[in-house]
C-alpha positions as CSV (number, residue, x, y, z in Angstrom):
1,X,19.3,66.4,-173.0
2,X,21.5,67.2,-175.7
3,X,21.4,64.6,-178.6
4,X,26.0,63.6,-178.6
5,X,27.1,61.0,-181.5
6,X,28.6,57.8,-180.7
7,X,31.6,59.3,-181.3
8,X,31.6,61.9,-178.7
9,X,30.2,59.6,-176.3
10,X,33.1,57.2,-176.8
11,X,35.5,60.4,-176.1
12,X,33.9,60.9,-173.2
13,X,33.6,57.8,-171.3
14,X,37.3,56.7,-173.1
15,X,38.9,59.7,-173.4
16,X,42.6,59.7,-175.6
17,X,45.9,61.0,-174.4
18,X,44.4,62.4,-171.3
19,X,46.5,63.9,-168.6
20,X,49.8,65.4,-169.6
21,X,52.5,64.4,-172.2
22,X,56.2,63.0,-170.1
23,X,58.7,65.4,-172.0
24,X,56.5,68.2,-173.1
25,X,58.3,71.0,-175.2
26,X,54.9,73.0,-176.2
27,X,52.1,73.9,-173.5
28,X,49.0,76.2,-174.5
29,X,46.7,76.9,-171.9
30,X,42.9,78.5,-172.2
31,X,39.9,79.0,-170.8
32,X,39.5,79.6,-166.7
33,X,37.6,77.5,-164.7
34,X,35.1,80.6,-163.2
35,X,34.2,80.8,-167.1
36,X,33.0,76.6,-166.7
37,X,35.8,75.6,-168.9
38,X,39.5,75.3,-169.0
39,X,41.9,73.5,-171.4
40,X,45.9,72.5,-171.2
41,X,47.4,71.1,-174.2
42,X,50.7,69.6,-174.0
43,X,53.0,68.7,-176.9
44,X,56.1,66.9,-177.5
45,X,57.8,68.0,-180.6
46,X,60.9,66.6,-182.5
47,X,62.5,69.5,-182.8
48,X,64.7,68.5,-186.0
49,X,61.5,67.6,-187.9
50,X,58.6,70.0,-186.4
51,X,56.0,67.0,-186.2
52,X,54.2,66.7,-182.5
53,X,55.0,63.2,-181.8
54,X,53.1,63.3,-178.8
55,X,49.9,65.4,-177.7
56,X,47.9,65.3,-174.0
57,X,45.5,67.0,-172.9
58,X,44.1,68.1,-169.2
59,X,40.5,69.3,-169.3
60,X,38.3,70.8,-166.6
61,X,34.5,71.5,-168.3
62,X,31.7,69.3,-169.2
63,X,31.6,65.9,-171.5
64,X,31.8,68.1,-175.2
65,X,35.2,69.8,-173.8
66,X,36.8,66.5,-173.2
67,X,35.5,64.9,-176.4
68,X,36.6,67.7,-178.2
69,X,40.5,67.9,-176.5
70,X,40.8,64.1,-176.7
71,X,39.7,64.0,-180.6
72,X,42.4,67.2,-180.9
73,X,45.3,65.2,-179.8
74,X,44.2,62.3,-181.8
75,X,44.1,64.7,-185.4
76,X,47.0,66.5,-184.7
77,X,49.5,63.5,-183.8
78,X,51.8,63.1,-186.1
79,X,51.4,66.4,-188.1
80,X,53.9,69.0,-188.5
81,X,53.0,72.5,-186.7
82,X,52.5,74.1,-190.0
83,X,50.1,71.4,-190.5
84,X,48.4,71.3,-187.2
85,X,47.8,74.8,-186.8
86,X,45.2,74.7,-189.9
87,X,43.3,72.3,-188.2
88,X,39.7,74.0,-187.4
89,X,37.4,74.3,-184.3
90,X,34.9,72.7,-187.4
91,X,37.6,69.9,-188.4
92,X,37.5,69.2,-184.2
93,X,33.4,68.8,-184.8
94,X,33.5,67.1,-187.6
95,X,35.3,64.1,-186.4
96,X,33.2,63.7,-183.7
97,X,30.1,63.0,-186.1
98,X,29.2,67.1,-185.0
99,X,28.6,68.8,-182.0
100,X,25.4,70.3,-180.6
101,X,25.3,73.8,-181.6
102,X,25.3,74.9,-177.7
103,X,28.3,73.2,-177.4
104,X,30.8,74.3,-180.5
105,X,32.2,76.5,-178.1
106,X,34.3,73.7,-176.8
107,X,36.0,72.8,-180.3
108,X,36.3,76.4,-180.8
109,X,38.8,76.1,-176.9
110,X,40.6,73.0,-178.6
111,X,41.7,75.2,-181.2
112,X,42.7,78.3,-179.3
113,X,44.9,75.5,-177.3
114,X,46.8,74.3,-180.2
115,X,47.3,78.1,-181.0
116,X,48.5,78.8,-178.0
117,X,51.1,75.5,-178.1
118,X,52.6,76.6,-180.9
119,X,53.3,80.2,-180.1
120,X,54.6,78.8,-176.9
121,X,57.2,76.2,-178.8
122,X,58.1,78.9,-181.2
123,X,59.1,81.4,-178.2
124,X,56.3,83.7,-179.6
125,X,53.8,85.4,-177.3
126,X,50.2,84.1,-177.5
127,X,47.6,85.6,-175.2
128,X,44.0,86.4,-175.3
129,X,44.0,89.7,-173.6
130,X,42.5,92.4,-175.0
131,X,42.7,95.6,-176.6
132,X,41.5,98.4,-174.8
133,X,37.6,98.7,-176.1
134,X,37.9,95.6,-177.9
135,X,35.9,93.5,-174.8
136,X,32.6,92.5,-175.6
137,X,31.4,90.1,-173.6
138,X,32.7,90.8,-169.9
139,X,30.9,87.8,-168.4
140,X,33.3,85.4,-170.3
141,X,36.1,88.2,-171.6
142,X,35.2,87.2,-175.6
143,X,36.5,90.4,-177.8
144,X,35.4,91.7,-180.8
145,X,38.2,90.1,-183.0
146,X,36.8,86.0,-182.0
147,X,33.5,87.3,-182.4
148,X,34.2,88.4,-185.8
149,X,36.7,84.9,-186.9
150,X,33.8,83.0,-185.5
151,X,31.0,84.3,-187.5
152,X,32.9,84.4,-191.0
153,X,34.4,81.2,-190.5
154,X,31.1,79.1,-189.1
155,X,28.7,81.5,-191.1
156,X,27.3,82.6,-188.2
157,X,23.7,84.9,-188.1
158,X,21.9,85.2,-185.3
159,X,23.1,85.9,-181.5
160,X,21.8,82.5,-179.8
161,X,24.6,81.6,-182.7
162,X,27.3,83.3,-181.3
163,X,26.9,82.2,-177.5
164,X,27.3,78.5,-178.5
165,X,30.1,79.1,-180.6
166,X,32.3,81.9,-177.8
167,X,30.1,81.9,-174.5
168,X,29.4,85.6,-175.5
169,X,26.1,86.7,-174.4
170,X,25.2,83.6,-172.3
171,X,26.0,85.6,-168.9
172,X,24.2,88.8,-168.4
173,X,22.7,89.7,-172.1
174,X,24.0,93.1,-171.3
175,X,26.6,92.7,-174.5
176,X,23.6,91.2,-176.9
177,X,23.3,94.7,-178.9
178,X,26.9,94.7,-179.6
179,X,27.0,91.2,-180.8
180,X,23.9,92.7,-182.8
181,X,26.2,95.3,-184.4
182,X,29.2,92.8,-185.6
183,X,26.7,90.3,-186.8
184,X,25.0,93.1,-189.1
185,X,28.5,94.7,-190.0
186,X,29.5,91.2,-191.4
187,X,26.8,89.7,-192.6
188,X,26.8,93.1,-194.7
189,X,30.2,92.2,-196.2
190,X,29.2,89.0,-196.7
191,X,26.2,90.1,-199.1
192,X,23.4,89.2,-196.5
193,X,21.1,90.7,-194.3
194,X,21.1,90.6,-190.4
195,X,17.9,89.3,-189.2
196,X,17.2,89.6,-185.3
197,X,14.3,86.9,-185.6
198,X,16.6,84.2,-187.8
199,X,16.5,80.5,-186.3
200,X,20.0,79.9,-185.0
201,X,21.9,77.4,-187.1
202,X,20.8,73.8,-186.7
203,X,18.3,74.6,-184.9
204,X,15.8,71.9,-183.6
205,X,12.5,72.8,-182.5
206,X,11.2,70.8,-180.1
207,X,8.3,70.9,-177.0
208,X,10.3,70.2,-173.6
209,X,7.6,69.7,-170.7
210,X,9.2,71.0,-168.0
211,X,10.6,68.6,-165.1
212,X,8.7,68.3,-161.8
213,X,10.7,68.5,-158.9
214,X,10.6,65.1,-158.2
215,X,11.6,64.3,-161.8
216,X,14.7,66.4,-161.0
217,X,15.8,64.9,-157.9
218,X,15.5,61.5,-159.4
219,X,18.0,63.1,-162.6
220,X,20.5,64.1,-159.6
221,X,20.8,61.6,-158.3
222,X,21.6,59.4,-161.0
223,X,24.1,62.0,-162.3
224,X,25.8,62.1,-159.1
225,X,26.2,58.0,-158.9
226,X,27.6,58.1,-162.1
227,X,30.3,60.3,-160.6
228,X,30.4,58.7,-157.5
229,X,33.2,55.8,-158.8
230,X,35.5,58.8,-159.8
231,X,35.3,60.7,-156.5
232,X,35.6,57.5,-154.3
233,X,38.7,56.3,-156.5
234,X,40.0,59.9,-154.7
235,X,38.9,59.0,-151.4
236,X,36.0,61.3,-151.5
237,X,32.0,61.3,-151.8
238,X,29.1,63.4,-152.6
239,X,25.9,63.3,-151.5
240,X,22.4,64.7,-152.1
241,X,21.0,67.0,-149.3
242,X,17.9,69.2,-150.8
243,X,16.7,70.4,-154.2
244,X,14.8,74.0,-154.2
245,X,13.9,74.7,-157.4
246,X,17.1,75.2,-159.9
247,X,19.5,74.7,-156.6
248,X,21.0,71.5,-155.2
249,X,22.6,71.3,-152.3
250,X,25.5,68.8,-151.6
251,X,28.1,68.0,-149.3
252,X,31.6,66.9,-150.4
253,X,33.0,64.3,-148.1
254,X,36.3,62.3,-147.1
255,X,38.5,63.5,-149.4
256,X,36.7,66.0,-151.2
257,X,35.8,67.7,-148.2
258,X,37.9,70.3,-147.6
259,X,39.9,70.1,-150.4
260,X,41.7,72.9,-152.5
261,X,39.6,71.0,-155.7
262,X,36.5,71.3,-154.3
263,X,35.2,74.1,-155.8
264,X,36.1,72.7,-159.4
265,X,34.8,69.6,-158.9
266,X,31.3,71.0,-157.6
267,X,31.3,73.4,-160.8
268,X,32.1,69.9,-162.7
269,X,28.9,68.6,-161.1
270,X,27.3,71.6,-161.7
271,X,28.5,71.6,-165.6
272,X,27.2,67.5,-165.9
273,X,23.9,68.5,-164.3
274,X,22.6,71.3,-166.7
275,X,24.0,68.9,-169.6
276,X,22.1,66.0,-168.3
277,X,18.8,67.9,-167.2
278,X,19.1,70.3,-170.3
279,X,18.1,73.2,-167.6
280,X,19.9,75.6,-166.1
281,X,20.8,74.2,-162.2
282,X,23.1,75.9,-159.1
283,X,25.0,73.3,-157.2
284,X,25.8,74.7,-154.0
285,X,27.9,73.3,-150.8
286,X,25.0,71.9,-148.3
287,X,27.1,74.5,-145.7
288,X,26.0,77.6,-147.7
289,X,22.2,76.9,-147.3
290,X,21.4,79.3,-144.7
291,X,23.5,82.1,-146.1
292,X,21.5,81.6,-150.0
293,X,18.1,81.6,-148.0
294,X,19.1,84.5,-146.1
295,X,19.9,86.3,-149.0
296,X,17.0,85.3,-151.1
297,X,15.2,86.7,-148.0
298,X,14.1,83.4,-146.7
């Protein structure tokens, strides 16, 4: 399990200026939930004075995003957009005591949100498409250009850096020789040498005995009963049907069953899961089993 300050914990369990702001003259929107993570920021801004007297935020993605969107609106209240928009994906760590390196991605969202806020207030178009050849990760559509801001600005140097700070490369691995090339190109211009063996930044090394299965059922269930108050405040359930290996099967009931959110809450189960167990894990509707074992050739 990832080691979270006080501060992000606190965030997390009482998260600030969640849900969206009554009055809202700014909206930036980010992320997708197939990605694992999506963000929408909404401002009010006095319009004769350019200072966001209001800021909400509605998160889908694991305990890091929502720490990270509820300490944005926190910083940014009160500041003029000039102001705001030279806040930092590192300014949005920092006042959460830091961030676990696998998770700086989600500061570096909080930041593209704000972006994407104030373009939307000032009429101006904000999108993160891409130019043509400029895509290099397709698993999570990160471009060159973020690639490149992320490694001068966090002082980036090795791969495993890059896919905690964009996502890039934590899909297939298919786009890990580009990422290769940018690193070396600007750690060139920065008067330093890429080194393909470098320890990622903060790096802790650590032994991690892996978790019997037993171990692991125990872990999901006690995730899932922490969740349990939440879905049952919605009229819904989950429950625990079979662990095989890195999959767990549930079934969604009451409410949740059959819903139009299901999916996104079973990806948010999925998303607390792998944070909790520090492993990757599949949560899967109970309803699917036969189809995964047929095509695992079971």
């Amino acid at each position: 399990m990832w080691d979270y300050s006080e501060k992000v914990k606190d965030h997390f369990f009482n998260p600030k200026n969640a849900g969206a702001v009554a009055g809202a003259n700014a909206i930036g929107e980010v992320g997708s939930i197939s990605c694992g993570d999506a963000l929408r920021l909404t401002l009010k801004v006095n319009e004769a004075t350019g200072v966001i007297e209001d800021a909400g935020f509605q998160t889908f993605g694991c305990g890091s995003a929502i720490a990270s969107s509820s300490v944005l609106t926190e910083i940014i209240k009160g500041m003029t957009l000039d102001d705001a928009l030279k806040v930092s994906n590192q300014d949005i760590a920092n006042e959460l005591d830091g961030l676990p390196p696998e998770k700086m991605h989600c500061s570096v969202m909080g930041r593209e949100a704000l972006q994407a806020a104030v373009a939307n207030y000032r009429g101006e178009e904000w999108q993160d498409d891409h130019e043509e050849g400029a895509l290099i990760c397709k698993c999570f559509a990160i471009d060159a250009v973020m690639i490149e801001e992320m490694v001068w600005a966090n002082k980036l140097r090795t791969v495993e850096d890059v896919t905690n700070f964009t996502k890039a490369g934590g899909g297939c691995a298919a786009c890990h020789e580009d990422i290769e090339g940018i690193l070396e190109r600007v750690l060139k211009e920065r008067g330093e040498t890429f080194d393909p063996n470098a320890a990622p930044i903060e790096a802790v090394v650590m032994e991690k005995k892996p978790l019997t299965n037993l171990q692991r059922i125990k872990k999901i269930e006690e995730v899932l009963e922490s969740l349990r108050p939440q879905l049952m405040a919605d009229g819904g359930d989950v429950e625990l049907v079979e662990v095989v290996d890195n999959t767990a099967y549930v079934n969604m009931t009451g409410a949740c069953s059959g819903c139009q959110m299901a999916a996104m809450t079973i990806a948010g189960i999925q998303q607390r899961l792998m944070e909790v167990l520090g492993e990757f894990i599949r949560v899967i509707p109970a309803s699917q089993m036969h189809k995964v074992a047929v095509a695992a050739g079971g």
